[in-house]
Structures are given as structure tokens and as C-alpha cells.
PAKOLPA-6499 format. One record per residue (C-alpha): residue in three letters; x, y, z. Coordinates in steps of 0.001 Angstrom, whole numbers. Example, Ala and Ser with C-alpha at 12.3 -4.5 7.8 and 13.67 -1.06 7.14 Angstrom:
2
SITE   residuo         x         y         z
SITE       ALA     12300     -4500      7800
SITE       SER     13670     -1060      7140
***
This chain:
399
SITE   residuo         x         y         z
SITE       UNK    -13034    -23464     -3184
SITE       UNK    -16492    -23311     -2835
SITE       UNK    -19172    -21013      -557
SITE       UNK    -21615    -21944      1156
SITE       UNK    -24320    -21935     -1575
SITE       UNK    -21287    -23748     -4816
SITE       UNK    -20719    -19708     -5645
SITE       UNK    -18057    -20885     -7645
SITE       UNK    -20743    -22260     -9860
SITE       UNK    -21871    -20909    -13353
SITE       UNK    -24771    -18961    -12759
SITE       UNK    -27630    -19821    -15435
SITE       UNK    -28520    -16313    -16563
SITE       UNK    -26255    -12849    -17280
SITE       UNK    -26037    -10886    -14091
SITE       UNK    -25384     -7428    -13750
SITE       UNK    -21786     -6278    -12823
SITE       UNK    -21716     -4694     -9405
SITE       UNK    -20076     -1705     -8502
SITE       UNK    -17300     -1158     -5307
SITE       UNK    -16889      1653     -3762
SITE       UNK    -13800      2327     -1339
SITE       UNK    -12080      5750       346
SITE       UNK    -10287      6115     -3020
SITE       UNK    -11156      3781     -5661
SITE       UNK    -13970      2778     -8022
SITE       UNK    -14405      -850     -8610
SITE       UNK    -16633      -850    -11839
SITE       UNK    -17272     -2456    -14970
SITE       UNK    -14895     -2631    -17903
SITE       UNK    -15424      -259    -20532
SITE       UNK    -14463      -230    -24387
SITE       UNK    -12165      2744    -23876
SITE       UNK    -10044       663    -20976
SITE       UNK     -8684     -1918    -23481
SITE       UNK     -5766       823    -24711
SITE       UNK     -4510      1350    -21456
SITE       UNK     -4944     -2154    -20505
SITE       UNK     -2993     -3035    -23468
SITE       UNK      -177      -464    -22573
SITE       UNK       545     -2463    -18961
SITE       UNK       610     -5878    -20869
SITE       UNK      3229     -5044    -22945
SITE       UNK      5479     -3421    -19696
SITE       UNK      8299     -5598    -18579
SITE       UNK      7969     -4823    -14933
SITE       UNK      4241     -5430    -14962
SITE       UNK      4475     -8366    -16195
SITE       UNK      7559     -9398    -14286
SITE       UNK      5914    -12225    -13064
SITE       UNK      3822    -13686    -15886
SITE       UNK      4786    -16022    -18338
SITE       UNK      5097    -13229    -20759
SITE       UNK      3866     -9853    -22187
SITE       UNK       487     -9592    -24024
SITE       UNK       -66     -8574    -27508
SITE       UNK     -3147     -6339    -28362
SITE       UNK     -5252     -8787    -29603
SITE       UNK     -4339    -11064    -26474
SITE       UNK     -5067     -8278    -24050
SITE       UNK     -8195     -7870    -25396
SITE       UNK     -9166    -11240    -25904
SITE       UNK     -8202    -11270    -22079
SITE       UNK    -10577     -8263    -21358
SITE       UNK    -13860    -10543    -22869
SITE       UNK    -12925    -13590    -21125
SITE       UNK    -13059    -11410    -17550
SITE       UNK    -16431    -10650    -18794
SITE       UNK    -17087    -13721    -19302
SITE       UNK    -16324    -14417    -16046
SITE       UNK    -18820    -11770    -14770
SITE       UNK    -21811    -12882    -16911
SITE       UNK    -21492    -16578    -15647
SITE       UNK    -20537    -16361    -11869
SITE       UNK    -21644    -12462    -11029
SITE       UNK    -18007    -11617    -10033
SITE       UNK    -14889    -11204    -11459
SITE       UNK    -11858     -8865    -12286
SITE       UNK    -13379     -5745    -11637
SITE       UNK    -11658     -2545    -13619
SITE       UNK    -10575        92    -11220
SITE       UNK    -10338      3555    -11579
SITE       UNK     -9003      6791     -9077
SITE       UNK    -12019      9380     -9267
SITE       UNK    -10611     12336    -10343
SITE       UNK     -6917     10985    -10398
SITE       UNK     -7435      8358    -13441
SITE       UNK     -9801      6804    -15296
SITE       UNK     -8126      3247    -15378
SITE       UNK     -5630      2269    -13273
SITE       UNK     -5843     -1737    -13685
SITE       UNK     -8047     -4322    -12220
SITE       UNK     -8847     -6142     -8786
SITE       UNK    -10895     -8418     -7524
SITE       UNK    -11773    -12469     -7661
SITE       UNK    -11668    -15327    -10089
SITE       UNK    -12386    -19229    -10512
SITE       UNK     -8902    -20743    -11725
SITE       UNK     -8941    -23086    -14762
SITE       UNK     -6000    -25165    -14332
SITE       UNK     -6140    -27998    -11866
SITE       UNK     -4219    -28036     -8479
SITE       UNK     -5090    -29984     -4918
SITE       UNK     -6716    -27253     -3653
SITE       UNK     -9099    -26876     -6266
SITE       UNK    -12371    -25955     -7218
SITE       UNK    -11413    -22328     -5391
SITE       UNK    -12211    -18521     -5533
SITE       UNK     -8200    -16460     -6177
SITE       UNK     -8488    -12763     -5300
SITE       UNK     -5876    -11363     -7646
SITE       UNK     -4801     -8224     -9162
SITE       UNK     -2761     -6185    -12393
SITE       UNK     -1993     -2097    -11717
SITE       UNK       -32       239    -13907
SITE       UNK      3541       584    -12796
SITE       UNK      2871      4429    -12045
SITE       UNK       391      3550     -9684
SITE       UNK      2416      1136     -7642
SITE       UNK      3313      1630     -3707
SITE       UNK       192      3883     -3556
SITE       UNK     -1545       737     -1522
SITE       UNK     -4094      1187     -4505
SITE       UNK     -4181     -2791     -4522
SITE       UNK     -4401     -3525     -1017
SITE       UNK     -7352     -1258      -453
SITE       UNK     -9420     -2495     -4007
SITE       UNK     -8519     -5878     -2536
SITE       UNK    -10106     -5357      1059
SITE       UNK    -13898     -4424     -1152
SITE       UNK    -13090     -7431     -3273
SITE       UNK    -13108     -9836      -379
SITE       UNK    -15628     -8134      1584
SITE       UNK    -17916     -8950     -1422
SITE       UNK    -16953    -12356     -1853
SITE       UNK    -17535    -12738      2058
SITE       UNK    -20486    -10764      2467
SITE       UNK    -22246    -10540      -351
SITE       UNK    -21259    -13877     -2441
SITE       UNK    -21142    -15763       930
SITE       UNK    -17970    -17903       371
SITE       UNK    -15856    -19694      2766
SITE       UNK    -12622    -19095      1878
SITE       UNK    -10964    -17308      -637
SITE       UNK     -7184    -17869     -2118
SITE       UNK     -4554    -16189     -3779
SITE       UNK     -1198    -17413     -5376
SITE       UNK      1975    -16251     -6938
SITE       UNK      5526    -17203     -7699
SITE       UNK      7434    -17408     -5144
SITE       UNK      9708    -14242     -6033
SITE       UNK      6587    -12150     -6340
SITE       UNK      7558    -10745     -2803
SITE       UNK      5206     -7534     -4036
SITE       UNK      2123     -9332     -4077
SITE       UNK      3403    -11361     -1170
SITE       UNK      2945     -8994      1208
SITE       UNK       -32     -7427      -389
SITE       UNK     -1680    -11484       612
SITE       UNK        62    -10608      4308
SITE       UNK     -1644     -7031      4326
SITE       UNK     -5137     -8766      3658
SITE       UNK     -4516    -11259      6431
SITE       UNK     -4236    -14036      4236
SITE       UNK     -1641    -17028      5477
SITE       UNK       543    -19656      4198
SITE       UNK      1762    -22874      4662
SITE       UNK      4924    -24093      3265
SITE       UNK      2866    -27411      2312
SITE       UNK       803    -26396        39
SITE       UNK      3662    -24389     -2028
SITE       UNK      2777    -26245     -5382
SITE       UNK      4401    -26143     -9441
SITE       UNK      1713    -24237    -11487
SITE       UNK       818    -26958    -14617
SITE       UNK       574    -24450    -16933
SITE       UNK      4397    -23524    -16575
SITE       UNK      6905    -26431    -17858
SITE       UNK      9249    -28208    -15458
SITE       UNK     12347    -25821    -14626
SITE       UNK     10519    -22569    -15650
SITE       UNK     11530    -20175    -13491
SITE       UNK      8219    -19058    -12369
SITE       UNK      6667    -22405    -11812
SITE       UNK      7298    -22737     -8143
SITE       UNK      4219    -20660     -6476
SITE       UNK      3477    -19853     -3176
SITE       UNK      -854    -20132     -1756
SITE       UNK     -1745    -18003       693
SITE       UNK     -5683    -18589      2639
SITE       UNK     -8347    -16628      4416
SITE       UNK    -11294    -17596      5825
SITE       UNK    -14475    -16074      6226
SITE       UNK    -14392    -16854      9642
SITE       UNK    -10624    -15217      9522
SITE       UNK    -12033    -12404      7916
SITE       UNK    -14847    -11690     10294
SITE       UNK    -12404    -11433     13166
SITE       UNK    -10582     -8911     11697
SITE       UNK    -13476     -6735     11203
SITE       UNK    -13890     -7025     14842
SITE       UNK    -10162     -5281     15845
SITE       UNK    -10662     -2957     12936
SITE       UNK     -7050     -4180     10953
SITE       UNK     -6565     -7457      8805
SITE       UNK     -2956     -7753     10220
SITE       UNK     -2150     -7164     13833
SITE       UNK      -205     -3819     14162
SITE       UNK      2771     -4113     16309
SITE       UNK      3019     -1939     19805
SITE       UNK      -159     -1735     21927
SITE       UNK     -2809       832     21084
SITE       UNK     -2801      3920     23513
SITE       UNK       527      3501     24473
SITE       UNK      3681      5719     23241
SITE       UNK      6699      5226     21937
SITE       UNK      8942      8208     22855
SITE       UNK     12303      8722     20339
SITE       UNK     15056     11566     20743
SITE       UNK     17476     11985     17903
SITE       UNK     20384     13777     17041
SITE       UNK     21070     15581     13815
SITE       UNK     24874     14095     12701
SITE       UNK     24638     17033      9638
SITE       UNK     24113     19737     11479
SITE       UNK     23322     20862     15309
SITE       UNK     19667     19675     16048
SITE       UNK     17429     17744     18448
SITE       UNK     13889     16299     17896
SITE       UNK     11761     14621     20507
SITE       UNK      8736     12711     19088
SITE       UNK      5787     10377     20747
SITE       UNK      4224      7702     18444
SITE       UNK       775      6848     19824
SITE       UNK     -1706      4351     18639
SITE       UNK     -5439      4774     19184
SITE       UNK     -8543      2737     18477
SITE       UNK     -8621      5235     15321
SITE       UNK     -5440      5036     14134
SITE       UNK     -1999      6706     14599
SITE       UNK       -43      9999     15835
SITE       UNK      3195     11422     15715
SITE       UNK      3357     14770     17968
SITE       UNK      7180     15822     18103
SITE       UNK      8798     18932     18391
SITE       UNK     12271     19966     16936
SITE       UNK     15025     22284     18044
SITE       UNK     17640     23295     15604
SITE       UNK     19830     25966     13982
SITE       UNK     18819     27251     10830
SITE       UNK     21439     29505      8851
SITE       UNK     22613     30618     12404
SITE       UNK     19765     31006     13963
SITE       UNK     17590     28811     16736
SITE       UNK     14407     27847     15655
SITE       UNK     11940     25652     16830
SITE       UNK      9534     23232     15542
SITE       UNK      6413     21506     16599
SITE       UNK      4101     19029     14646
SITE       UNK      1067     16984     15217
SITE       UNK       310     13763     12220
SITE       UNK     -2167     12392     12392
SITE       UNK     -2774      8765     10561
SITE       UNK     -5611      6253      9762
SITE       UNK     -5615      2491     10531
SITE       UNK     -3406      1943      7599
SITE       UNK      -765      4610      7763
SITE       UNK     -1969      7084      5944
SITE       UNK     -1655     10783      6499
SITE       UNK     -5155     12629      7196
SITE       UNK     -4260     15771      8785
SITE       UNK      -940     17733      9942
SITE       UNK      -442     20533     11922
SITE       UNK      3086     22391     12205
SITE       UNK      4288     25360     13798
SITE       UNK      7646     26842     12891
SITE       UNK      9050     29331     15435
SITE       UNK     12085     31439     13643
SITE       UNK     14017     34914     14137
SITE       UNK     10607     35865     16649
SITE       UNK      8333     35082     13815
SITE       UNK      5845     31775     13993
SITE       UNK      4236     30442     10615
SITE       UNK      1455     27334     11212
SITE       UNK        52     25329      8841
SITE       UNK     -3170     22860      9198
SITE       UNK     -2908     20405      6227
SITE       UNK     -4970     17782      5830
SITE       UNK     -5767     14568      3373
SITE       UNK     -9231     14199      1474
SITE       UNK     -9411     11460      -199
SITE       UNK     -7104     11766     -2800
SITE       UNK     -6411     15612     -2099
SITE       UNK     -4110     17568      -380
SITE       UNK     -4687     20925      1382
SITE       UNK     -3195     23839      3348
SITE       UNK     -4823     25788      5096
SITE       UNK     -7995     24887      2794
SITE       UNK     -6121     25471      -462
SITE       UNK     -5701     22460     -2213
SITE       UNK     -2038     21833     -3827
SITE       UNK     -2565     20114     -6682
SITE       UNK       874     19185     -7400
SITE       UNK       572     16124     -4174
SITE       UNK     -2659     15001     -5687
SITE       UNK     -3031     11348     -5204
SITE       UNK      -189     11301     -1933
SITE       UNK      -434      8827       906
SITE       UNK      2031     10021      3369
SITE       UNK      3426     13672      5061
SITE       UNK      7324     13681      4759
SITE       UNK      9090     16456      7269
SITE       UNK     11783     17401      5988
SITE       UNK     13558     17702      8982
SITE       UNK     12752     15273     10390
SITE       UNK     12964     11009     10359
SITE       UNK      9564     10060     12046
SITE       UNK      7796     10223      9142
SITE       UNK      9736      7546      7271
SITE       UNK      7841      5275      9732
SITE       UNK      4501      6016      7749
SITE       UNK      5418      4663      4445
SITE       UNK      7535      1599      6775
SITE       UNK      4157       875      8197
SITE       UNK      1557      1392      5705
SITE       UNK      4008     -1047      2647
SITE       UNK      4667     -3429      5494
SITE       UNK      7235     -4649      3409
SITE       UNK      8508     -8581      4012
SITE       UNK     12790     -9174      3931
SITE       UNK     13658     -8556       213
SITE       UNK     10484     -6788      -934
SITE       UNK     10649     -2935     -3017
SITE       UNK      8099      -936     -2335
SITE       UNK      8530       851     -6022
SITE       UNK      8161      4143     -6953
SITE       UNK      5743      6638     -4516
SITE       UNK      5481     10083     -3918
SITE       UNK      4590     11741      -768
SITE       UNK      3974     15122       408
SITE       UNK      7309     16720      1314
SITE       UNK      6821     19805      3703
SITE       UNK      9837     21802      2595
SITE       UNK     11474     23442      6164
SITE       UNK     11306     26599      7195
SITE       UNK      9121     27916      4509
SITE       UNK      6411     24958      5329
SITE       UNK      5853     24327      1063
SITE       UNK      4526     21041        11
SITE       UNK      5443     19510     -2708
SITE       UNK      5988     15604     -4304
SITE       UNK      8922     14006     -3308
SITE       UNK      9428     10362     -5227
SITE       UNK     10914      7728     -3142
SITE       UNK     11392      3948     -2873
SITE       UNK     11941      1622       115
SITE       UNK     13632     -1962      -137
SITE       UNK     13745     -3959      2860
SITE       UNK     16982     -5413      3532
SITE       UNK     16441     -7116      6746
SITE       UNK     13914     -6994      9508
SITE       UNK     15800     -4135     10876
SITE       UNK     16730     -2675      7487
SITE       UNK     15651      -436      4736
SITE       UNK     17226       989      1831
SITE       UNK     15867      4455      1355
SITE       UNK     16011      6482     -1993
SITE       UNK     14262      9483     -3358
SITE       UNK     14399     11625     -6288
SITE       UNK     15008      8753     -8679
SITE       UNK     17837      7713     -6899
SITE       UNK     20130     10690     -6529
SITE       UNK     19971     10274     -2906
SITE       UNK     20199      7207      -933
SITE       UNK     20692      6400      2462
SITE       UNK     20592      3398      4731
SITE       UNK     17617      3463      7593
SITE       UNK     17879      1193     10775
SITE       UNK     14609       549     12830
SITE       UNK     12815      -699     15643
SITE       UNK      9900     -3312     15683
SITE       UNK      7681        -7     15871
SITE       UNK      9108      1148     12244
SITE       UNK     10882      3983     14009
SITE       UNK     14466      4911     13169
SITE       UNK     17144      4446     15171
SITE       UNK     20208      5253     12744
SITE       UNK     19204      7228      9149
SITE       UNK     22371      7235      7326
SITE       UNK     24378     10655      7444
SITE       UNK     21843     12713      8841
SITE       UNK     19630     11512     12456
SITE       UNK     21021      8807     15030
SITE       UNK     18923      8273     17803
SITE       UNK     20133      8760     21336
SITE       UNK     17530      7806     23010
SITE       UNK     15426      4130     23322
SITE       UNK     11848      4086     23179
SITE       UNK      9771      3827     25929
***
């Protein structure tokens, strides 16, 4: 695929590697002291689930000087991304001119290769988002592509996340996989610049479901315990809130709860207040998301360092966060994540590691600390529960 100006082209001269800067992440140039690491995530099974096989050393680093290569000769490439203060290397994003041939070639593929700890973090679809608006922007192209095998349901919906699209016609056999290799059927997803423009325009690459500035209003019922919780999900033109309260027994006594999330375009936590009201006392808290930080009450707990999402623990309106932000398709795993689990009554965060799999459009299979607990989670097209296995059912529709 070509831009306006044949950027796919071989420039004639080496060009400086430019730098990306998002909310979280540093796009950069590769360094010497990357090709260990790099190294390390070639050689894991799950990372490289979906290639024809795991690297050696030498082949990850012969890898490493092709990409910059790839740099010197078209002025993009695979850029190396690191987590400021979180990790130094973490993987690598960003866009590439295939070799092989296919019908849709010549082309631009945005692509990208993270560390399985840094999975379900949505590390890849926000590197991704600078990628293209560089290639758009910047390297003025006019479409750019990406592809996978058709299991990849991961990077699937990372393509769906970015807006990209595809039709079932241009599925195509990879040539560089033999006939009946099991990852030779792949899957091409599209998006134009003109695609990409418009989305700039409503602020979200994908369309969010539910109509900004209206509510959805949920009551539940505790089925563990004796318990109600009413909660509002609004959408603005800035994102996302969650304002509920919560009315319960603890250890015999009534206590009360109030809370107030509030979310970015993409799901993710920036600030929570909660009130707990119990035997006549009332503790609040004000936490709130900076960057890659957590704090209460401006005290930073270290321990959540690097979290997406607030997780009540009393509470199933916050499952919608991580429901919304992996946007998971039928079939997909979100992997291992951690959020910020507010501990009830005592109001103590802490990381709590979880991992969704979608088993229908209504369905999720919900697990946290590595598995030890599982439960079943029915929702509604707003990501909302309606039935979490053994402990809420809710008892009210939405409105």
C-alpha cells in the first residue's frame, strides 16, 4: 500500500529514528541493551503462539538489525517501546513494508510483539494509536494494514480497537507458511486515512455503545449476603462515570457506601471517590490515576503501579471497566491484568490479578488470583452485569 507521496519507498539517505510519545508509553529507538529482553519474549511459547516458531539469540538479534534496517531506508519502522518509570523495554509497535507477496500488496502492516507480563494492560492498543497517527499524519499514507492468523483473536480485536475492518474476501494463505500449516490461513483487516480522520472527529476509533449523556441505571442484589447497590453509568463527551451507592450489612452492622469513577475515553480509571459510612463513623478516600501511578489521598501506593482499572470490592460495576476497555470479540482472553482492588470497609488498595474470556456476546468467564476464584458474569450490550455468579443478580433493567 502506498501514500500519497510512494512512502513505502526506500528512502535514498539514513534518516533519523523518530520518537512517540503517548499518556504512558515511549516509542523510541532500539538500543543495544534491548536485545536480552527481546531475546527472552522470542523464546516464550505464548508470545510466540502465533508465529511459525520461537527465535534463537542469534535470530532475535539478527531480527533487531533488520528493523533497523527498516528505519534507515523508509524512516519508520518497529519502534521499541518502553513504560517510563514502569520498564525499560516492554516490546515493540509500530509499522512495516511486508516482503512476501500477496494481492494486496505493495502495503504499510501496523504490527506489534509485547512481553507476556505486559499483556491486557492495552499497552498495544495505545502504542498502536501513535503508530498510525504517524503513518497518517506525518508519513502521509493512505491506508495502512494489518494481518494475523485467523486464531489470533488477541490481536484481532486489538485491529477492531484501532478501527480497522475486514472483509471475509480478502482472508488469504500467507506464502511463507506451507499448505496445511496451521497458521497459514490469515485474516486482513484496513483503515483508511480518510477512516482515520473521522474518528479523530468523535474522539474514539470504535463507536462506544449507549448514547453519550445518557444513563444507564442498575440495582442488584447481593445472593451471598444481605445487600443492595444502585449505580448510574453515564457517558460524556470526556469519557465515562459510575456514581452508585451501596447498602449492606457488614459483620452485623448497616453500613453504607457511596462512590463516584470516573473513566477516560478508553475505560480507564482516572479518579475515584468513596465514602464508607459504618458503626457512626465515615472514612473517604479521593484516589486518582497519573499516568502510570496510583494515589490516595496524594500518597502514591506503589504496589498498583502500572493499573488500568478501580475494582470495588463490593461491588460488580466495575467489572464493566476492564469489559469495555479489552472489548473482547466471542472467544478472545484478555490474559493476565491487575487492577486496583479497593479492599471494603477499610478502603486499602491493592493488585488484584484477573483474566476475562469471552464466551459469548453476553458472556464472560471471570477469574482472579491465578485462578483460585472463578465465576461466570452475564451482561448487557452496555458491559453491565446482570447475573455475577454466586454473589450479585440484578433486579432491576437499565434504563
Amino acid at each position: 500500500m502506498s501514500g500519497k507521496k510512494s512512502k513505502h519507498s526506500p528512502v535514498s539517505t539514513e534518516r533519523e529514528v523518530p520518537v512517540l510519545t503517548t499518556d504512558r508509553l515511549r516509542l523510541r529507538p532500539w538500543r543495544d541493551t534491548d536485545l536480552e529482553s527481546f531475546a527472552a519474549m522470542n523464546a516464550d511459547p505464548q508470545v510466540m503462539e502465533f508465529y511459525p516458531k520461537m527465535l534463537s539469540r542469534d535470530e532475535s538479534d539478527a531480527s533487531v538489525g533488520r528493523i533497523r534496517d527498516h528505519f534507515a531506508r523508509y524512516g519508520y519502522g518497529l519502534w521499541a517501546v518502553e513504560v517510563p518509570g514502569v520498564a525499560d523495554f516492554i516490546g515493540y509497535v509500530g509499522l512495516s513494508v511486508p516482503a512476501f507477496e500477496a494481492s494486496f500488496m505493495p502495503c504499510v502492516e501496523i504490527g506489534w510483539r509485547l512481553a507476556r507480563q505486559h499483556w491486557g494492560q492495552g499497552y498495544a492498543t495505545e502504542a498502536a494509536r501513535a503508530a498510525l497517527e504517524f503513518g497518517f499524519a506525518q508519513e502521509d499514507l493512505s491506508e495502512i494494514v494489518s494481518f494475523t492468523t485467523v486464531s489470533n483473536f488477541r490481536s484481532r480485536s486489538v485491529m477492531e480497537r484501532l478501527g480497522m475492518t475486514r472483509l471475509e474476501s480478502e482472508d488469504f494463505d500467507h506464502p511463507s507458511l506451507p499448505e496445511g500449516h496451521k497458521l497459514r490461513p490469515h485474516v486482513l483487516y484496513r483503515l483508511s486515512r480518510k477512516k482515520w480522520r473521522a474518528s479523530l472527529l468523535t474522539g474514539d476509533a470504535r463507536p462506544s455503545k449507549g448514547k453519550r449523556g445518557e444513563a444507564s441505571v442498575s440495582l442488584w442484589r447481593w445472593s451471598n449476603g444481605t445487600g443492595l447497590e444502585h449505580c448510574r453509568l453515564i457517558g460524556s463527551r470526556g469519557g465515562w462515570k459510575l456514581q452508585g451507592t451501596i447498602v449492606a450489612l457488614s459483620d452485623g452492622q448497616p453500613t453504607r457506601v457511596m462512590y463516584k469513577i470516573r473513566c477516560d475515553k478508553q475505560w480507564r480509571t482516572e479518579k475515584a471517590e468513596v465514602e464508607v459510612s459504618l458503626h457512626s463513623r465515615r472514612k473517604k478516600v479521593t484516589i486518582k490515576r497519573k499516568k502510570n501511578r496510583w494515589y490516595v489521598d496524594e500518597k502514591e501506593v506503589r504496589s498498583v503501579r502500572g493499573c488500568l482499572d478501580i475494582d470495588l470490592s463490593w461491588s460488580p460495576s466495575t467489572n464493566t471497566l476492564p469489559i469495555r476497555r479489552l472489548d473482547l470479540p466471542v472467544g478472545g482472553e484478555s490474559g493476565p491484568i491487575a487492577a486496583a482492588w479497593l479492599r471494603f470497609p477499610h478502603l486499602e488498595l491493592e493488585p488484584l490479578h484477573q483474566e476475562y474470556k469471552r464466551l459469548s456476546e453476553s458472556r464472560y468467564l471471570y477469574s482472579s488470583r491465578g485462578g483460585l476464584f472463578e465465576a461466570n458474569l452475564e451482561v448487557d450490550e452496555n458491559g453491565l452485569v446482570t447475573d455475577y455468579e454466586g454473589r450479585w443478580e440484578r433486579v432491576s433493567p437499565t434504563a
